[in-house]
N, C-alpha and C positions, 0 to 999 in steps of 0.2 A: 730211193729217197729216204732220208732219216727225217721222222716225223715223228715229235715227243708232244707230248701233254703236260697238263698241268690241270689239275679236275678237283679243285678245292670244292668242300660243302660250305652252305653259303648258312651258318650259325652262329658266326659272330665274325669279328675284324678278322685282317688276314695279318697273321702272328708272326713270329722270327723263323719257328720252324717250316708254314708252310710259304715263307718267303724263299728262305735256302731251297726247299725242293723246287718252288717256282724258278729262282736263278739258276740250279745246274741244269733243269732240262731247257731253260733257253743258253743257256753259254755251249750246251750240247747244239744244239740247232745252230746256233751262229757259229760255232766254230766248223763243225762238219756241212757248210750250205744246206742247211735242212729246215725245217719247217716244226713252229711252235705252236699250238695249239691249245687253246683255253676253253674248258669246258665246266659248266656248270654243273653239279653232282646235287641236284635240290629235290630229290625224292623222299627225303626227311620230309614231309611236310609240316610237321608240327612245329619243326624247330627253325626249318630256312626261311628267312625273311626277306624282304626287295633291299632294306638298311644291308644287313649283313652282304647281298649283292653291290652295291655302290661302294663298301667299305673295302671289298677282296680291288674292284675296279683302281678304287684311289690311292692303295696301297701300290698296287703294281705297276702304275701310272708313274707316280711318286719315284719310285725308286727305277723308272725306266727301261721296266720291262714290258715289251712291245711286243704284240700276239699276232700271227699271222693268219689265223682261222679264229672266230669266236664269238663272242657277244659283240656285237659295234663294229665285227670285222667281215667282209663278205667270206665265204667258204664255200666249196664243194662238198663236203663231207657233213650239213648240219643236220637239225637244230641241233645247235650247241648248249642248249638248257635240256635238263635230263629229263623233265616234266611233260618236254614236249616231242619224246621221243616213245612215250609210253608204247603208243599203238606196234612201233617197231621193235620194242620188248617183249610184248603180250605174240607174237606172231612168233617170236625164236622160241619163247616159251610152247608152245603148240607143238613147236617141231621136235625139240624134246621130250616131248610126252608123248608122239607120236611114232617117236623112235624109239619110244620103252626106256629114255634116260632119267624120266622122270616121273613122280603122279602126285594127285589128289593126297595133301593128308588131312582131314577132321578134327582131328583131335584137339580139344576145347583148352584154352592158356589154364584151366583148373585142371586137365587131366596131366597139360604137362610140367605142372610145377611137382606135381604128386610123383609123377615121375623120377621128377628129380631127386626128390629127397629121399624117395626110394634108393636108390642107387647111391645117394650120398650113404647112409644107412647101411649101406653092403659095403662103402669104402671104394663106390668105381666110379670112373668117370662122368658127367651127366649130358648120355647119349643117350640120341631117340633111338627107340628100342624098335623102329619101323613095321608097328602096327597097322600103319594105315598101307605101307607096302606089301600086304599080305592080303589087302582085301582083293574079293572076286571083280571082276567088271561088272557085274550085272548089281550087287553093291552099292558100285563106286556111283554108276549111272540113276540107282534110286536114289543117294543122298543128294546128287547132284540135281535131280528134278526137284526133291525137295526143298532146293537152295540152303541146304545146309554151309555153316560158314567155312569153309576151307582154306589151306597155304596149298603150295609145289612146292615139294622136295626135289633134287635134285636122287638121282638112284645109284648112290656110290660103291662100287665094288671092296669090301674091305678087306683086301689080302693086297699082297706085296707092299710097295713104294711108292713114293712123288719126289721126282729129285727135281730141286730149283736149280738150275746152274747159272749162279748169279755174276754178274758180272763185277762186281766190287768182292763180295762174301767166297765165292768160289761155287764147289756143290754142297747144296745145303738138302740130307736127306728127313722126310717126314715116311712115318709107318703111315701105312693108311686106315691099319686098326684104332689107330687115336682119334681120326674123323669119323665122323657120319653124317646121315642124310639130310643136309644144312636146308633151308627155305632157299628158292630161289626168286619166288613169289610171295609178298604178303598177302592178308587178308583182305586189303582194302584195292589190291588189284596191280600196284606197284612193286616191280621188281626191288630187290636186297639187293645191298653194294658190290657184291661179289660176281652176280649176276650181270648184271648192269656194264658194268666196268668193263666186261669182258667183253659183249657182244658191242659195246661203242668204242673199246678200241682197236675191235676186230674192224670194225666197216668202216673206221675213220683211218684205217690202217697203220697204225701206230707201231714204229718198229721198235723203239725201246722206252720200258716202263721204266723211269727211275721214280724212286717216290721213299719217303721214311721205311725205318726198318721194322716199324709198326705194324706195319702191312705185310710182314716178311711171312705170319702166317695166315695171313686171307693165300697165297700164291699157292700154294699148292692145290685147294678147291677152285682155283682160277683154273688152272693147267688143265684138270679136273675138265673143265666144260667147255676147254677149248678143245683138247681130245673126243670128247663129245658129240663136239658138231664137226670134228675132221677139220680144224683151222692150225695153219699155222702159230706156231708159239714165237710172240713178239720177245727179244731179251729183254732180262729183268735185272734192276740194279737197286738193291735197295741201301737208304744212306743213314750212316751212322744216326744214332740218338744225340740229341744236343740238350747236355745239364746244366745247371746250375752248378756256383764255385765247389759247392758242399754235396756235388755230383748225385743229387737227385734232381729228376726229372724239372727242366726248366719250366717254371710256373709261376705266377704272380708274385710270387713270398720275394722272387730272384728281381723283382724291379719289372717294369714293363714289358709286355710283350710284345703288345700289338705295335706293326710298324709305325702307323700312322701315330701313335703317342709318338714314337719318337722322333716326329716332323715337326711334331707340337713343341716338345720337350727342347729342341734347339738341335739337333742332328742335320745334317746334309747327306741328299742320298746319296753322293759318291761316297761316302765314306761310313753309312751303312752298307751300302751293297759289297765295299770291298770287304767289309768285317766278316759277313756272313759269309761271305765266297771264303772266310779262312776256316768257318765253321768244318772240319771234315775235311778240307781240302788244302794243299799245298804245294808248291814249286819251290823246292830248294829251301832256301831260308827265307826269302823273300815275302817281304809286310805289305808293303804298297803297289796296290798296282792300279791304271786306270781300266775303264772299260773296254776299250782296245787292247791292252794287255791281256785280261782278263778271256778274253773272246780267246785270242791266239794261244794262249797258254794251259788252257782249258782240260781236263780229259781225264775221263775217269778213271785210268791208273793212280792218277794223282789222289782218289778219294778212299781215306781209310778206312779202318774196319771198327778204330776205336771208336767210343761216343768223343762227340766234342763238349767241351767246357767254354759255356758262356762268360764272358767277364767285361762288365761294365768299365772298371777300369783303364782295359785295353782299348774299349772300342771309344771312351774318351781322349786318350789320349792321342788313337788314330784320326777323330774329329779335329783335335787343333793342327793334327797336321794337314788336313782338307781345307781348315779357315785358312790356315798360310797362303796356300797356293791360292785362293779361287781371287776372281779379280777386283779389286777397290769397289767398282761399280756395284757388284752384285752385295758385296758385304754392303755395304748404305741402304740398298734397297731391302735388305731382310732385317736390317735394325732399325730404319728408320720406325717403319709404325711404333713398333717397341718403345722407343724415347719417346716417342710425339704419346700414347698410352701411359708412359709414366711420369712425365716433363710438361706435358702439352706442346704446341707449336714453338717452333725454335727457327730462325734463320737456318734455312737448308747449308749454308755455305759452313757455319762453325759446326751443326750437327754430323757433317759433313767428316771433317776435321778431328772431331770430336771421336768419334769411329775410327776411322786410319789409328788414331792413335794407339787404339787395340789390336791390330790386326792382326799382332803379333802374341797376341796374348789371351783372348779368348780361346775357351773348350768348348762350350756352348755359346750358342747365337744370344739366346736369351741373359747370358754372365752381362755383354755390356750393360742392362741396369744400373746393376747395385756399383758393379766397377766405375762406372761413368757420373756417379753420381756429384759429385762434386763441382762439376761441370755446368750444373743445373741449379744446385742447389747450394745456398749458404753452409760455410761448414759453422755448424754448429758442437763443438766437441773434438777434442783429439787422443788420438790411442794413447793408452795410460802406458803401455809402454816407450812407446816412443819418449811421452812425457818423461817419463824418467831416462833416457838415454839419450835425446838430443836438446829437450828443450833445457834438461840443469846440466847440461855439458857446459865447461869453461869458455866455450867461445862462442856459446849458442844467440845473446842477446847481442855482440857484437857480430857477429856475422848478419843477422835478421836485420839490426840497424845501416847497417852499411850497404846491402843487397837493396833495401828499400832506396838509399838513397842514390846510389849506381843505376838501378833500373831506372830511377824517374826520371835520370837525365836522358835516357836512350831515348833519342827521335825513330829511330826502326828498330819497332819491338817484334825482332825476327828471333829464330834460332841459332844463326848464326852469326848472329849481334851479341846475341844474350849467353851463348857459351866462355867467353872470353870474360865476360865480368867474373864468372865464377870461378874459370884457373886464374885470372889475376889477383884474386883477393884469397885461395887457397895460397898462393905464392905468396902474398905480403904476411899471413899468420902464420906459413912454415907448416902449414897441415895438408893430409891429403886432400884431394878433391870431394869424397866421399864428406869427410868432416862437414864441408861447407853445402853439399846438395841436402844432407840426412834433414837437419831443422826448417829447411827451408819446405822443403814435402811436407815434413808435417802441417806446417803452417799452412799451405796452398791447398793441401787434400784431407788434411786430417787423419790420413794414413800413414803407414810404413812404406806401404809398394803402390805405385805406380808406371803408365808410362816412363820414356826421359824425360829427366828434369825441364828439358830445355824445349822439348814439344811442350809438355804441361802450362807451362809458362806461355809461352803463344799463339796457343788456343783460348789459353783465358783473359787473356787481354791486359793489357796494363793497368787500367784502373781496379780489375778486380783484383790481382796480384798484390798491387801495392794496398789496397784496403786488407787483405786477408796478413799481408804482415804486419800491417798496424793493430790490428787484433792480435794475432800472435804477442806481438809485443807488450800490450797493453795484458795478456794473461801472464806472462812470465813473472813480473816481479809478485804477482799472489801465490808464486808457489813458494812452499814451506822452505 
């Protein structure tokens, strides 16, 4: 059975990057019928909070990824909070100490910073110099009646290798002269992530580890203590780093991170989730794909070795391609609040309307606003541009005059009543079409660009239309 995890620390929102690691070990599960697993990593206690739990929860909720063992999920394999798994930490711990892989060490956080600069000083690396692995038993047994404060070390051998054989990276080899004898227990009685990590994805039986390449050198003190206790070695994949455009490390400077800003922000999760599923990973040339796809297609040959480059850009433009497709209904219902917050109440039916008419033109959910605004509100002003291009064009006042008085005859003020006025009267001045729609936008939107002419038009209704060219008109002859 393939059974992956996902073991975020709960310290703040759940981010882009531990999104992507979240999405390929379930597109891993779902594509090979296996099993996803959501585990909470909250042994930090200083820093994990119950917020920063509900924010990883709504995050992954949000963009649709569904756990099959974990918090809210029933399991065989839990507690799936790591808090509440101490005593089952504190017990492997014993057994390593009991089998000589590990001990007691004392040594005061003032002895080992002294340490360190020792050694920085000599120009070598800042390793425990494993003092306390030299003490006697009888020693170790006084300080420890004393209640002196102690960690657990882990008892590393430092001769030969630790080869990763990773399943994206290939073999990745570590000397083992460059490690030493890491904590595997703190002071305060809570296993270290290295520790931890190991023994709950041994018992939860985890066959592959994928997770950032950040992690790539915590793996080999993993290996370390899986060899230790004689446990099989689960594969490991670790995935590209994902940058920003200016290829340092993605970070606030690069625009948001946290997923859920960009739920806020105007995004839809199919078209975040397909973004970040390109972070690192690829089939073919291929941009788009649904979840379905995504599942089938899946597989981590596909995932490279480079870091990926974050880009806002892209993942806008892949956002309007998600607003195109998704259905009428659903776009009203994510913009409604939005106009009724910036407009107040409005007739559902023209709010309605009023939308459609974007559907095709939105990046963000939240762009209908400022675009829509005209809709709602009196135009007060029009682009200076425009002004100089269609309002002192040669046939700008006779066109505005004539359109006013064509449209007030129309008994069905439709779109396709209301297109024919405008190629008929393009035809009598011998001008394109464009000549005759340009002045007329201005006047109805106060803009360059909008929807067509001709929806614009009949979602604002005839008396507004005909009043906003009579103001047009009424400004024309005060220009210069």
């Amino acid at each position: 059975m393939i059974r992956v995890r996902f073991a975020p620390s709960p310290t703040g929102d759940l981010h882009i990057g531990g999104a992507r690691t979240a999405l390929f070990n379930w597109l891993y599960a779902r594509n090979q019928g296996g099993k996803f697993i959501l585990r909470i990593e909250d042994t930090d206690r200083e820093r994990s909070t119950l917020a920063a739990n509900k924010a990883i929860f709504e995050g992954l909720e949000w963009l649709g990824l569904d756990w099959d063992e974990g918090p809210k999920v029933d399991g065989s394999y839990g507690p799936y909070f790591q808090t509440e798994r101490l005593k089952i930490h504190q017990e492997h711990i014993q057994k390593l100490i009991e089998a000589g892989h590990a001990y007691y060490c004392f040594c005061t956080p003032e002895e080992l910073e002294k340490k360190r600069q020792e050694a920085a000083a000599r120009k070598e690396p800042p390793k425990y110099d494993e003092t306390c692995r030299r003490l006697p038993p009888e020693k170790v047994k006084e300080l420890l009646a004393q209640k002196v404060p102690y960690v657990i070390r882990f008892k590393l051998e430092p001769v030969g290798e630790t080869i990763v054989d990773d399943k994206i990276r290939g073999k990745v080899v570590f000397k083992n002269e460059v490690l030493d004898d890491f904590v595997i227990m703190k002071s305060d009685g809570f296993p270290t992530y290295n520790f931890a990590c190991v023994v709950d994805d041994h018992l939860m039986e985890i066959s592959h580890v994928i997770r950032g390449d950040d992690h790539l050198s915590n793996t080999p003190r993993q290996i370390l203590l899986y060899r230790a206790f004689g446990w099989p070695l689960p594969k490991f994949a670790h995935l590209p780093m994902i940058l920003g455009k200016d290829k340092t490390r993605l970070s606030k400077r690069h625009g948001a991170t946290s997923v859920i800003k960009y739920r806020d922000l105007g995004y839809l999760p199919e078209a975040v989730l397909n973004y970040i599923a390109r972070l690192g990973w690829g089939y073919g040339d291929e941009e788009i794909f649904s979840r379905e796809e995504l599942i089938k297609k899946f597989s981590l040959k596909g995932v490279g070795k480079t870091s990926a480059v974050f880009d806002t850009d892209k993942l806008n433009w892949l956002n309007g391609k998600y607003i195109r497709k998704i259905l009428p209904e659903r776009l009203v219902d994510l913009c409604e609040p939005l106009l009724i917050e910036a407009y107040g109440d409005h007739d559902f039916e023209h709010l309605k309307k009023v939308v459609l008419a974007f559907h095709d033109r939105l990046v963000l959910i939240p762009d209908i606003v400022p675009l829509s605004k005209y809709f709602f509100k009196e135009v007060k002003e029009y682009d200076p541009q425009g002004i100089e291009k269609h309002f002192k064009s040669e046939h700008s006042r006779q066109i505005l005059e004539t359109l006013k008085e064509k449209l007030t005859q129309l008994e069905s003020f439709t779109k396709d009543k209301i297109e024919p006025v405008f190629k008929e009267l393009a035809a009598e001045l011998n001008v394109k079409l464009g000549i005759v729609i340009h002045p007329c936008r201005l006047a109805l939107t106060g803009a360059l660009e909008s929807p067509p002419m001709y929806d614009v038009i009949e979602v604002l209704g005839k008396a507004k239309v005909i009043a906003r060219l009579e103001q047009a008109l009424s400004f024309i002859p005060r220009l210069p």
